[in-house]
C-alpha positions in Angstrom: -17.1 5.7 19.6 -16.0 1.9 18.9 -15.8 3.0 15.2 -13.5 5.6 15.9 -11.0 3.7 18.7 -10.9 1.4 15.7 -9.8 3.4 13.6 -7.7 5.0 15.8 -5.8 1.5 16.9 -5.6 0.5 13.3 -3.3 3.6 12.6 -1.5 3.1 15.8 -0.9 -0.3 14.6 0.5 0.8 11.3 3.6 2.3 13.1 5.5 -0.7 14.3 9.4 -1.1 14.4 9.7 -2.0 11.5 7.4 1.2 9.8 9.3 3.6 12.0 12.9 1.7 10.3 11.9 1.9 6.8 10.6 5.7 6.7 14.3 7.2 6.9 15.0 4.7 4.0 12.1 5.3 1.9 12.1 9.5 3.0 15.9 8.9 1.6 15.4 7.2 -1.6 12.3 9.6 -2.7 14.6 12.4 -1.5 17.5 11.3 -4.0 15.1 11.2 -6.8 13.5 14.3 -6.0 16.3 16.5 -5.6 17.7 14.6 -8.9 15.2 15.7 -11.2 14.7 19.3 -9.5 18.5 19.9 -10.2 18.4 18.7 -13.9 14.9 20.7 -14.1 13.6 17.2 -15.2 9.5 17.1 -16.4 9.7 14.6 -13.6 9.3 14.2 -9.3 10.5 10.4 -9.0 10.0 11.1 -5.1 7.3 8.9 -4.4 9.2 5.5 -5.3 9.8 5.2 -1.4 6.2 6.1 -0.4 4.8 3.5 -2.3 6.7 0.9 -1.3 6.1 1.7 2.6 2.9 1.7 1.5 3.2 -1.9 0.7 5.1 -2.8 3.4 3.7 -1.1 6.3 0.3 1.0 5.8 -1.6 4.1 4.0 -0.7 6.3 7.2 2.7 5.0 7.4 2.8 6.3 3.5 1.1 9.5 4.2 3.6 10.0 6.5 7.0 9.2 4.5 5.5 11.7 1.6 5.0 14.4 4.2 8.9 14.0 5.6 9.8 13.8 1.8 8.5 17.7 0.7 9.5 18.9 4.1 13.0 17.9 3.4 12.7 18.7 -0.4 11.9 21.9 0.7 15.1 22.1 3.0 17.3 21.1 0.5 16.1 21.4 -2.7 13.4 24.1 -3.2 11.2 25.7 -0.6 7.7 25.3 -3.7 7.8 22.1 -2.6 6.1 22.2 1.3 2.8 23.5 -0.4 3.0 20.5 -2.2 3.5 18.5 0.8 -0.4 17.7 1.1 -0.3 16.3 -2.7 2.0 13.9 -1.1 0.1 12.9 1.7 -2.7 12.1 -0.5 -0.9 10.3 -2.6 0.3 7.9 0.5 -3.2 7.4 1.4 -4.2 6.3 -2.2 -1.5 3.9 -2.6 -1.7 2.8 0.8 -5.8 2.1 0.6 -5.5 0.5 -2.6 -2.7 -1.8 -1.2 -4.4 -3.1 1.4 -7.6 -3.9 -1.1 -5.4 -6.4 -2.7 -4.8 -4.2 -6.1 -1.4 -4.3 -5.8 -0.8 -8.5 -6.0 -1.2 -8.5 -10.4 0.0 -6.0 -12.5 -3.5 -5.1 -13.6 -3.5 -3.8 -10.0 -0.9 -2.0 -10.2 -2.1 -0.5 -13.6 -5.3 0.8 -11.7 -3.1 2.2 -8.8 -0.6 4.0 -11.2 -3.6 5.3 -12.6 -5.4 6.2 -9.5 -2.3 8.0 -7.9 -1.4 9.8 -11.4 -5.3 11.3 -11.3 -5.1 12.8 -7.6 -1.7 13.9 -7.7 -2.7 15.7 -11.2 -5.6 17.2 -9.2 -4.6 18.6 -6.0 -0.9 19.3 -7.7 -2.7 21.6 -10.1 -5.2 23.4 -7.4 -1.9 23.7 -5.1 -0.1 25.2 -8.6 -3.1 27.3 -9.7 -3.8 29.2 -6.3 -0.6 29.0 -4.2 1.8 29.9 -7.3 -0.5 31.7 -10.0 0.0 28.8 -12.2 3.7 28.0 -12.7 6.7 27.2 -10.1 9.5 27.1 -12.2 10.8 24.4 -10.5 11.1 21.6 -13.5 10.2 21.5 -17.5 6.9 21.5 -16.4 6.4 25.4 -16.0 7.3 24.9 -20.1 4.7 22.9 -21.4 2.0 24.8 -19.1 3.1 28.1 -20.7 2.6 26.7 -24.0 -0.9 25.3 -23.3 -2.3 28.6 -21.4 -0.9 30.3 -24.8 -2.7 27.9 -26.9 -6.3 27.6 -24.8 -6.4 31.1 -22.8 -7.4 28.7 -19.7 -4.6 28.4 -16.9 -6.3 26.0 -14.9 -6.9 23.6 -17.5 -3.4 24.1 -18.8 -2.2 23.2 -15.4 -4.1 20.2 -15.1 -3.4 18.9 -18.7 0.7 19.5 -18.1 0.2 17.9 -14.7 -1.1 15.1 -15.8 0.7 14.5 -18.8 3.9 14.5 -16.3 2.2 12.1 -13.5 1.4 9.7 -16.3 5.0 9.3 -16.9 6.7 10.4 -13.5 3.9 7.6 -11.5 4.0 5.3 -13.9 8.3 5.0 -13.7 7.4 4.8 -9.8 5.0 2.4 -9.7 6.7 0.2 -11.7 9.8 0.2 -9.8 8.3 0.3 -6.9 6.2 -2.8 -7.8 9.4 -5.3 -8.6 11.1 -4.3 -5.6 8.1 -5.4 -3.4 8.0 -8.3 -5.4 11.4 -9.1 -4.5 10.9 -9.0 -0.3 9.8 -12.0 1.4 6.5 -12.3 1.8 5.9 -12.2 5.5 6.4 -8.9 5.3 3.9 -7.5 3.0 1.5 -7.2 5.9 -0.9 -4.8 4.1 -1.4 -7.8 1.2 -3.1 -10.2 3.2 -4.6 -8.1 6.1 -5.0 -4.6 7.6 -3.5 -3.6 10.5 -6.6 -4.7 12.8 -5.4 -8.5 11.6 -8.5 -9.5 10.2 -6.9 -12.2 7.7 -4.9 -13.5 10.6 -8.3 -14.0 12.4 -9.1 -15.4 9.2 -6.5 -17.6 8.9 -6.7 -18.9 12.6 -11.0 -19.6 12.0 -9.7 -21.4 9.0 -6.9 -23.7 10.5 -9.8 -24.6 13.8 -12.1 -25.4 11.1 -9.3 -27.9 9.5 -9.0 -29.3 13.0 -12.4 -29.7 13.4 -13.1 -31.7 10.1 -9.8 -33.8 11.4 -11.3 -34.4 14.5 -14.6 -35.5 12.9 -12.9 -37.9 10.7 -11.3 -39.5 13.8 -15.0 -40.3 15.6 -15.9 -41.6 12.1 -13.0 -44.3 11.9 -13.7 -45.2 15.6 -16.9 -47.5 14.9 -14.2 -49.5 12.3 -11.3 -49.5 14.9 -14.2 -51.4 17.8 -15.5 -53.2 15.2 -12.2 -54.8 13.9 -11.3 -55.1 17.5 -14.4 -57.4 18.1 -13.4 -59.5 15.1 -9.9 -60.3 16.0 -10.9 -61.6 19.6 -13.6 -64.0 18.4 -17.2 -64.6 19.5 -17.5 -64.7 23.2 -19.0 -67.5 25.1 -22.4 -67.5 25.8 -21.3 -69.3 29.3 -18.7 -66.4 29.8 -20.5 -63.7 32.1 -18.9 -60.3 31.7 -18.3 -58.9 35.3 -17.5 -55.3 34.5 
């Protein structure tokens, strides 16, 4: 039961002002993308450039959240294939956002092994969604192209779809990832909570155990330089009188 409240507060957590400012803005910019490359029939999504970013600055829930909003509204406005796709998305958020807060995201190697990580689950449950919601093709970018031209070639529609779909999310993630990476770069610090801590605040317990130890080694240091501070004290005043009774 403690396990669970945990959990339970550290998703709570996750939602603060500032999360429930930036999904609009991050729900917006994937939504531009999106819409973008759906018009043009692009081989690309470019809608999770927002997601990954709130999962930097906010949380995996937070993230799962924004790429939810995003194929709800995608679906509004651009093309109703896209709420199946909705739990592709969410996914997606949660691997991002998990991987953020285990530091990967810091070097570029990181981000490397995220691209790659978000490009491999997006390719899978993209292609299941794909395979048996649609019968193997949506029509909705270039995409549909290159998977009839594979099921042509290897008479296998589900590997088709995967190989197309990951082919794409190689590219389309790995545009997203990258963009997304220099503009976290580019925000101040203190707000990258999900670099240095989840959203229980175990590196700010961290960080408060390390400044008391600090204060403790001070504190030590002070008792060690008293014995030196009484002994030059009994220097300066000089031998005492042996006639000289102390009356304290």
């Amino acid at each position: 039961m403690a396990t669970k409240m945990s959990f339970i507060q550290s998703v709570k957590a996750q939602f603060s002002t500032k999360s429930l400012v930036l999904i609009p803005i991050a729900v917006g910019v994937n939504l531009v993308g999106g819409t973008l490359c759906s018009t043009l029939k692009l081989p690309l999504f470019l809608d999770m450039i927002g997601t990954i970013v709130v999962a930097c600055l906010s949380g995996p829930w937070v993230a799962a959240l924004c790429g939810l909003l995003t194929n709800v509204f995608l679906a509004l406005v651009a093309n109703p294939v896209n709420l199946p796709y909705a739990l592709v998305s969410v996914l997606c958020g949660l691997t991002v956002g998990y991987m953020v807060r285990a530091g990967l995201f810091k070097k570029i190697w990181g981000a490397v092994l995220v691209w790659l990580a978000v490009t491999l689950v997006n390719a899978v449950s993209a292609s299941l969604v794909t395979v048996f919601v649609f019968g193997g093709a949506t029509g909705v970018n270039g995409t549909s192209l290159l998977t009839a031209a594979l099921v042509a070639a290897m008479q296998n529609i589900i590997v088709s779809v995967f190989s197309s779909s990951i082919l794409e999310n190689l590219v389309d993630k790995g545009i997203a990832v990258l963009i997304a990476y220099f503009i976290v770069k580019k925000v101040p610090q203190r707000f990258l909570s999900q670099y240095a801590a989840d959203s229980m605040g175990e590196a700010v317990s961290g960080e408060i155990a390390d400044d008391e130890d600090d204060d403790d080694e001070d504190d030590e240091d002070d008792l060690d330089d008293l014995p030196a501070l009484e002994t030059g004290a009994e220097a300066a005043s000089g031998p005492v009188p042996s006639g000289v009774r102390d009356d304290r």
